[in-house]
C-alpha positions as CSV (number, residue, x, y, z in Angstrom):
1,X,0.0,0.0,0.0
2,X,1.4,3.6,-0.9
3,X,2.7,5.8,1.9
4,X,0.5,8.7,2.4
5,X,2.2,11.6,2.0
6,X,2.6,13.7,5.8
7,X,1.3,17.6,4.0
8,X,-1.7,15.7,2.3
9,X,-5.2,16.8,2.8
10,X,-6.2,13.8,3.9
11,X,-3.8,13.7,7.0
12,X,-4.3,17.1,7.6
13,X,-8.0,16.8,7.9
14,X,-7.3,13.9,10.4
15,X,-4.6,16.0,12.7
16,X,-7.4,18.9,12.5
17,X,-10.1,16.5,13.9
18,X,-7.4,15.0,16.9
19,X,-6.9,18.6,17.7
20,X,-10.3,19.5,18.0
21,X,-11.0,16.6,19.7
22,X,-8.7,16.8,22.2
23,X,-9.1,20.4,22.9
24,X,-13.2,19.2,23.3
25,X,-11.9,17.0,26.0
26,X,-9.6,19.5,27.7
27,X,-12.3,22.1,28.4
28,X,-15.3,19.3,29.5
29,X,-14.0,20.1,33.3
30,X,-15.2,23.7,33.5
31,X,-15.6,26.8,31.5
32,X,-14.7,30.4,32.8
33,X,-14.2,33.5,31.1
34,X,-11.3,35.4,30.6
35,X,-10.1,38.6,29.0
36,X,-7.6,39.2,26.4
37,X,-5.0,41.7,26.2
38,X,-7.7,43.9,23.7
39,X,-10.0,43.7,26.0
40,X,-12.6,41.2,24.4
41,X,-14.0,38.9,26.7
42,X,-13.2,35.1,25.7
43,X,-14.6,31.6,27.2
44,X,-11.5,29.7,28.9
45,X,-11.5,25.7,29.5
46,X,-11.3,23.9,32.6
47,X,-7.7,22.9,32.0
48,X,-5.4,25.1,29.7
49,X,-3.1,23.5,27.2
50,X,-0.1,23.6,28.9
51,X,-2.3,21.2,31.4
52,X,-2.6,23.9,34.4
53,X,-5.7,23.0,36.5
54,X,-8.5,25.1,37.2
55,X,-10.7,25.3,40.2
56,X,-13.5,22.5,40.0
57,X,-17.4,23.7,39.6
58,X,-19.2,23.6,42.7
59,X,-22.3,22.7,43.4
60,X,-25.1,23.4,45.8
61,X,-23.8,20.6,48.7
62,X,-20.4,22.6,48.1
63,X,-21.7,26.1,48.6
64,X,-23.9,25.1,51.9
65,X,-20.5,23.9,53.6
66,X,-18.4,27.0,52.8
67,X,-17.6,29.2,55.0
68,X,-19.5,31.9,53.7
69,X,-22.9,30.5,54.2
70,X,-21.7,29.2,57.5
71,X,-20.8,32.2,58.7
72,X,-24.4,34.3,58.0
73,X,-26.0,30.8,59.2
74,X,-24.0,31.5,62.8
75,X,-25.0,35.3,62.0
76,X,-28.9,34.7,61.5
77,X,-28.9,32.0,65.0
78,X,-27.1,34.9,66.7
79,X,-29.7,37.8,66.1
80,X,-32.3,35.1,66.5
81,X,-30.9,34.0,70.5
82,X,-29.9,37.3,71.1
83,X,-33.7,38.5,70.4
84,X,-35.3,35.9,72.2
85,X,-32.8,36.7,75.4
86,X,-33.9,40.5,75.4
87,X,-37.0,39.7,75.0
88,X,-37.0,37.6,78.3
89,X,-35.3,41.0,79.9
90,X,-32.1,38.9,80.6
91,X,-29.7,41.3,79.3
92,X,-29.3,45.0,79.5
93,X,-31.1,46.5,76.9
94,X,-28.9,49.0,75.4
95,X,-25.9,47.0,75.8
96,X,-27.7,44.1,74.1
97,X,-29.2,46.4,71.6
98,X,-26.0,47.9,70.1
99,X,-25.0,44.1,69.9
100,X,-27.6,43.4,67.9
101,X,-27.2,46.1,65.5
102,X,-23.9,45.0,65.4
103,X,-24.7,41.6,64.7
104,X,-27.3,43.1,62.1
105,X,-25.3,45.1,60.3
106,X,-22.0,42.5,59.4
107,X,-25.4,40.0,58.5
108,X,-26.5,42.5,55.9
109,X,-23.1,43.5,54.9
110,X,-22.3,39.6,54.7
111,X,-25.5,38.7,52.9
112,X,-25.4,41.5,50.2
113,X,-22.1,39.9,49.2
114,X,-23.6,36.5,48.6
115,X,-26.3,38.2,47.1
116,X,-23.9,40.1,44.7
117,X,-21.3,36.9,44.0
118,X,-24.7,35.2,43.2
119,X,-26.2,37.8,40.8
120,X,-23.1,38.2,38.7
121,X,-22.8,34.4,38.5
122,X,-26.1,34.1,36.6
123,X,-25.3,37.2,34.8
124,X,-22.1,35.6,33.4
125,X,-23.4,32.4,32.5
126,X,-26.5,34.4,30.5
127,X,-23.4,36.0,29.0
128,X,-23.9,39.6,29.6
129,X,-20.8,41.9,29.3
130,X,-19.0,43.1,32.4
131,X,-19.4,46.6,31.9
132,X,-23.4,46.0,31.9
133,X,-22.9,43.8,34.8
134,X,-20.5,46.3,37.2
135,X,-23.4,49.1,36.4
136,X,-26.3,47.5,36.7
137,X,-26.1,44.6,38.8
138,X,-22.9,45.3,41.3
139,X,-24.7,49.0,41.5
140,X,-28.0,47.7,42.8
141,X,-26.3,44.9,44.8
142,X,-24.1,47.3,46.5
143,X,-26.9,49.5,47.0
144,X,-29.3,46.8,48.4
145,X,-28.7,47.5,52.2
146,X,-29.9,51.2,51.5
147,X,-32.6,50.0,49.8
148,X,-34.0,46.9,52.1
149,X,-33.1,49.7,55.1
150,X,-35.1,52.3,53.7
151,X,-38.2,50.3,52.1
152,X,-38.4,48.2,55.5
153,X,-38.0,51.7,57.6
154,X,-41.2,53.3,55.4
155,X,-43.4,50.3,55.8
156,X,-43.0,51.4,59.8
157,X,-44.0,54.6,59.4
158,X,-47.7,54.5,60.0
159,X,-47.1,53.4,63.8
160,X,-43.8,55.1,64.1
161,X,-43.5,58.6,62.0
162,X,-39.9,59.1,63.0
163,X,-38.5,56.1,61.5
164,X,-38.6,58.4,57.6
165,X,-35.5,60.4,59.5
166,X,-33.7,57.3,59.9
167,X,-34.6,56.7,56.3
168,X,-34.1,59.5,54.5
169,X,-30.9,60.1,56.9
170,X,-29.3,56.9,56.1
171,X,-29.6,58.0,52.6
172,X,-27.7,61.0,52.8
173,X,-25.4,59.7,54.8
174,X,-24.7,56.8,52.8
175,X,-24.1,59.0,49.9
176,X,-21.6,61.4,51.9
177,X,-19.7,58.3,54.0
178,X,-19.4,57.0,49.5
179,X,-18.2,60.2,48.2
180,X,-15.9,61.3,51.0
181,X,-14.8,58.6,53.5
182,X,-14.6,55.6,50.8
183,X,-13.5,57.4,48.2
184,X,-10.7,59.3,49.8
185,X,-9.8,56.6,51.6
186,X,-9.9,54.3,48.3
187,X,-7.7,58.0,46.7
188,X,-5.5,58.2,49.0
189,X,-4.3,54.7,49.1
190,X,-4.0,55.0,45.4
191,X,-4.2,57.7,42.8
192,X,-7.0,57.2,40.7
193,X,-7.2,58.3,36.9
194,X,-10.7,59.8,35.7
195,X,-12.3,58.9,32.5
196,X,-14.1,61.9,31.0
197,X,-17.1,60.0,30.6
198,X,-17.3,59.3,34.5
199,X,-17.6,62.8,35.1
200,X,-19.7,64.0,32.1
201,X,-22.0,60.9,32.1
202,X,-22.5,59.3,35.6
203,X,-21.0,62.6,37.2
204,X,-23.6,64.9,36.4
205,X,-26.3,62.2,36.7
206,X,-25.1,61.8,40.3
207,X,-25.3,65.3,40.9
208,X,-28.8,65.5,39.2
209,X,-30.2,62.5,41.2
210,X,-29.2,64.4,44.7
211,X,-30.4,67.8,43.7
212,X,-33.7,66.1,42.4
213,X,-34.4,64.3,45.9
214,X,-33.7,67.2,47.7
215,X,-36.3,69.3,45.5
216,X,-38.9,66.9,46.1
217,X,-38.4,66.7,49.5
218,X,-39.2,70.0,50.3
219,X,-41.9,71.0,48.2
220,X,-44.8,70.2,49.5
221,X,-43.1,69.0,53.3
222,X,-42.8,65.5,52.2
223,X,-41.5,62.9,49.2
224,X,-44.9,61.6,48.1
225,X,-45.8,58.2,46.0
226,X,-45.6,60.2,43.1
227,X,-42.6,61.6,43.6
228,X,-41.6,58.1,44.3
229,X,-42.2,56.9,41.3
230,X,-40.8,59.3,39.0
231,X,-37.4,58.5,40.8
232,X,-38.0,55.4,40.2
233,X,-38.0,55.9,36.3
234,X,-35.6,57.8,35.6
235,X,-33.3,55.0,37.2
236,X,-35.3,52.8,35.1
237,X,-34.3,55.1,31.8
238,X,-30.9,55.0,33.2
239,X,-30.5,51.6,33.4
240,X,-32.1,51.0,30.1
241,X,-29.9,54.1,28.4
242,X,-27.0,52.0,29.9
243,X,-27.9,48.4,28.0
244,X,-28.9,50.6,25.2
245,X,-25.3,52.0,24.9
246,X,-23.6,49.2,26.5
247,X,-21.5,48.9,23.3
248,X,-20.2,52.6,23.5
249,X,-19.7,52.3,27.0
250,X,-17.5,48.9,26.5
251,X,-15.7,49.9,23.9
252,X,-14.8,53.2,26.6
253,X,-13.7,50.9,29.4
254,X,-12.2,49.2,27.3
255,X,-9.9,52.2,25.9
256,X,-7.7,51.1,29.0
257,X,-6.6,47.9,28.0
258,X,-7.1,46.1,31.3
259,X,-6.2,42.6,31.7
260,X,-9.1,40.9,33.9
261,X,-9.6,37.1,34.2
262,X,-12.9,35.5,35.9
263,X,-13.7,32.0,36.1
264,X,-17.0,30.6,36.7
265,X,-16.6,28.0,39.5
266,X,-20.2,27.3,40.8
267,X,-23.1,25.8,38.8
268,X,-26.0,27.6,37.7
269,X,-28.0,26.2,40.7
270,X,-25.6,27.2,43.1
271,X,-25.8,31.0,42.0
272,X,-29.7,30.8,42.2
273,X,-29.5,29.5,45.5
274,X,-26.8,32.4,47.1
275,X,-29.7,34.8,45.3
276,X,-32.2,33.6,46.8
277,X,-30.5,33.2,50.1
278,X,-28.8,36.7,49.9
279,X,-31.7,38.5,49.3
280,X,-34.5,36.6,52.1
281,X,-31.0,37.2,55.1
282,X,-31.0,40.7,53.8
283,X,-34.4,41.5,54.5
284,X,-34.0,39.9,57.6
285,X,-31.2,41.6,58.9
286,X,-32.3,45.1,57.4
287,X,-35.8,44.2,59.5
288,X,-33.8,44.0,62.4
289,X,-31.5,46.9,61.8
290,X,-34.6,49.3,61.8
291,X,-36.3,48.2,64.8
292,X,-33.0,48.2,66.9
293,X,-31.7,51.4,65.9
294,X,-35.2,53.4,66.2
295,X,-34.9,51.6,69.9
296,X,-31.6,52.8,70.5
297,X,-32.8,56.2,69.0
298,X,-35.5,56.0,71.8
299,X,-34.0,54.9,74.6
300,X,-30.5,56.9,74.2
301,X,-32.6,60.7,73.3
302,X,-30.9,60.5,70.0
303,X,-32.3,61.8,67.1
304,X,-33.7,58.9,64.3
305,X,-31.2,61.5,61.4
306,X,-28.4,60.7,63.6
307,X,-28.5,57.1,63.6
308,X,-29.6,57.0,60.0
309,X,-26.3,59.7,58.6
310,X,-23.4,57.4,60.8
311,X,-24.6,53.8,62.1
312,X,-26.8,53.4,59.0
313,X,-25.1,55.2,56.8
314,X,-21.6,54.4,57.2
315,X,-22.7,50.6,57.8
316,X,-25.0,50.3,54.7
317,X,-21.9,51.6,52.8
318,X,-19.5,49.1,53.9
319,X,-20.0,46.6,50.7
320,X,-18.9,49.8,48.5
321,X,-15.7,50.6,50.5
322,X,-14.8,46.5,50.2
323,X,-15.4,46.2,46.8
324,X,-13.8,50.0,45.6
325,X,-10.4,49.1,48.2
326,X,-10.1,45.6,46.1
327,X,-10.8,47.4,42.9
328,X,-8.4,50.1,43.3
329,X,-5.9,47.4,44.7
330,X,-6.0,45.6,41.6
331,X,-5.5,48.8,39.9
332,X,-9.0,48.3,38.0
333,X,-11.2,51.1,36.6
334,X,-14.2,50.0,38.4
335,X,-13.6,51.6,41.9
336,X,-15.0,55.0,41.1
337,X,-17.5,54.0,38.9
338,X,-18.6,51.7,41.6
339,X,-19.0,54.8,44.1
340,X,-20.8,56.8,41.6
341,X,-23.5,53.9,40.4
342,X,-24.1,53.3,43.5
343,X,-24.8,57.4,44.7
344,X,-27.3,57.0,41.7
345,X,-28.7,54.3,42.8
346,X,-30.0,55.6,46.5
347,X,-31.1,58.7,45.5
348,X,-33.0,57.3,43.0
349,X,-34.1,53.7,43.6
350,X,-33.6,53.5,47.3
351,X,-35.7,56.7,48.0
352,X,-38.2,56.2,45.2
353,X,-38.9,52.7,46.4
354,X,-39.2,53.8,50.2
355,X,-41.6,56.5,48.9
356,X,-43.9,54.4,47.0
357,X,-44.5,52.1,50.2
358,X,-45.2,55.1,51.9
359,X,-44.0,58.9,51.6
360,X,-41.5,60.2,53.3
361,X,-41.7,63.7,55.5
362,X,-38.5,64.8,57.9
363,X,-40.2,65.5,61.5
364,X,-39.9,68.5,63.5
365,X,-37.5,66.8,65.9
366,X,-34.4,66.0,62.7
367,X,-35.7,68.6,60.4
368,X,-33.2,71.3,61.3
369,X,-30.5,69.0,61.6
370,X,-31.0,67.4,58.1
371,X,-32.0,70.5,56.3
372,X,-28.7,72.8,57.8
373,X,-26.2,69.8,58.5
374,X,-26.9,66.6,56.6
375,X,-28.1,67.7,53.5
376,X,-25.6,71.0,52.8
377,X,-22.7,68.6,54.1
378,X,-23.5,66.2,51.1
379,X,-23.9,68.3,48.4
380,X,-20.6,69.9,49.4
381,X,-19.2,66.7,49.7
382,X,-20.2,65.7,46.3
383,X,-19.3,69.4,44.7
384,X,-15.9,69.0,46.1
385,X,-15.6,65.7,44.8
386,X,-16.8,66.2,41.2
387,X,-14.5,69.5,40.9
388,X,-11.5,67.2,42.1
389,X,-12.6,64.3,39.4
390,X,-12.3,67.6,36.9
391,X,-9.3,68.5,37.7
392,X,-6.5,66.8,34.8
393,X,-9.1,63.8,35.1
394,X,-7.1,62.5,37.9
395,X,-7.5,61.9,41.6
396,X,-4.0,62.8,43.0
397,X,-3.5,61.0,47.0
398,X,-3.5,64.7,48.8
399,X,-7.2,65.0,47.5
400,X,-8.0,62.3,48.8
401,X,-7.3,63.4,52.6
402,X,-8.8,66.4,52.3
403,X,-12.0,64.1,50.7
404,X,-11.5,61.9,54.2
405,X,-11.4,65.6,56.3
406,X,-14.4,66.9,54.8
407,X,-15.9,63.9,56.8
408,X,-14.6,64.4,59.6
409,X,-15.3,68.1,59.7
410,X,-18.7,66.8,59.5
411,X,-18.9,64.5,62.2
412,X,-17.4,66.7,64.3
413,X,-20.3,69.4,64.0
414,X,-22.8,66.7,64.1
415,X,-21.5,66.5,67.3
416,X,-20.7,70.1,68.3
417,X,-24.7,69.8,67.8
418,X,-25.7,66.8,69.9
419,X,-23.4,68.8,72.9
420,X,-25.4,72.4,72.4
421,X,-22.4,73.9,71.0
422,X,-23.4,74.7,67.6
423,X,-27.3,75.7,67.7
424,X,-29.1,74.9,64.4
């Protein structure tokens, strides 16, 4: 029989088939997603071809025995015991009520994060693009302590009117603790760069969203279900401008050339589950959070604005400082732009959503406080912050301590108010 020649087509048709076939078998393990040096975003095997493992796929027995889920499990009994022993008067009531806030807040924190890892897991595997996902999904996950906060403080109105100053407190301060505190600490441990499109897009939008709330919130003495819901929209519009665009806006982000790698390494059902599970601890612990800081308010003659600007506030906001202090460790150019989707997100969709379940009107006992303090201290806050964004389109590590400063100026009259010193 005649040798067949090695450049025929016939054995390069076979050596094409082996190689596909073993490059079939190489990626069977598990797919990820990974980014090349251009930017595009590419599906990786489970083993590369140099024969480097990947992490396995877990599934849903896996994901109940890690540590995350055993941790808000041991989070959730905690609250639960703790709860059952004050109710029995067997602690001290204050003491075991800044415990539990304690305990409620890290449960939130803890629980938004599973929510989050959860959210973007389905998102990847439906294959959306990772600049829709940071602004849309990691925006509204970050943000979902401020909004479970202030939609669980508004359905408590009706029996307790002073609970909207913890809501519409934690708001503002949530926004100011982002804008200041997070990002000059996030500033000053790193210079950031600016993209023009941060500031001329999401920026303004930022700015807008503030202004907007404010206006609405005094005309008229309170934010009614109207007002709500035009919030509401325009995050709505936002978003959908964002998917509408989402090809202008990658091809932006993309302008940087940043080399990210993710892998997917839970099943689909495992991502539904930390969802699912996220979201119903969330409640739970935000439930909690409102009913034992309006009872600290009560029982410590402090007002509900108070708790709301630094307990809630500055809580609430922790998810935002984690993931902007990994983001700017990794020298990513999703730290700002985490800040700023998220300060559109609680003006608009917090608020609006809190508003709809009920409106929202300052009492006479925080009014003073929020309308010459809280509020004035945010927009300059944000002003200061936006003009510092403008300047060269860089963050430069001095701006960022005066950002973290500004902040503490603040608290320090918030107190200088709660002593008598400074009369508002």
């Amino acid at each position: 029989m005649r040798a067949v020649p090695k450049n025929s087509p016939a054995n390069a048709f076979r050596t094409t088939m082996r190689e596909q076939r073993r490059f079939e078998i190489l990626r069977e393990p598990q797919t990820g997603w990974k980014k090349r040096g251009n930017g595009q975003e590419v599906e990786v095997a489970g083993r590369t071809m140099e024969g480097e493992e990947m992490t396995p796929v877990m599934g849903i027995p896996q994901l109940v025995l890690s540590n995350t889920l055993v941790l808000n499990g041991a989070l959730f009994l905690g609250i639960v015991a703790l709860h059952g022993l004050v109710e029995d008067n067997r602690f001290d009531s204050n003491s075991a009520s800044i415990v539990l806030l304690c305990l409620a807040l890290v449960l939130l924190i803890k629980s938004a994060d599973v929510f989050i890892e959860g959210a973007k897991g389905l998102a990847y595997r439906a294959g959306l693009p990772e600049v829709v996902i940071g602004l849309t999904i990691v925006s509204i996950g970050t943000s979902l302590p401020e909004i479970l906060v202030t939609s669980t403080a508004a359905a408590d109105i009706p029996s307790n009117p002073e609970i909207a100053d913890l809501a519409i407190g934690g708001i503002y301060g949530s926004i100011l603790v982002q804008i200041t505190l997070i990002l000059g600490v996030v500033v000053a441990f790193r210079g950031v760069k600016i993209r023009p499109s941060w500031l001329k897009r999401d920026g303004v939008i930022m700015f807008s969203s503030i202004g907007l709330l404010t206006l609405f919130l005094f005309t008229g003495g309170a934010l009614s279900r109207i007002e709500g819901l035009i919030l509401m929209s325009l995050y709505i519009g936002y978003v959908y401008w964002l998917l509408s665009h989402r090809e202008e806006i990658l091809e932006d982000e993309l302008s940087g050339n940043e080399h990210v790698e993710r892998r997917l390494n839970r099943t689909t059902a495992s991502y539904a589950v930390m969802v699912t599970l996220g979201l119903l601890l969330a409640l739970f612990s935000a439930h909690h959070l409102v009913n034992v800081a309006s009872g600290l308010a009560y029982s410590l003659n402090v007002p509900h604005a108070v708790i709301g600007t630094t307990v809630s506030g500055l809580g609430t906001s922790l998810p935002e400082l984690a993931i902007a202090f990994m983001a700017a460790k990794r020298s990513e150019g999703v730290a700002i732009g985490t800040l700023i989707g998220s300060n559109i997100t609680d003006p608009l969709l917090s608020v609006g959503l809190a508003a709809v379940i009920y409106p929202l009107a300052l009492t006479t006992s925080s009014y003073a406080l929020t309308t010459y303090l809280i509020i004035p201290a945010t927009f300059v806050g944000t002003g200061v912050a936006l003009l510092m964004m403008r300047s060269q389109y860089e963050f430069k590590r001095w701006e960022g301590v005066v950002l973290i400063l500004i902040y503490v100026v603040f608290l320090a009259l918030l107190l200088a108010e709660r002593q008598g010193v400074l009369v508002l």
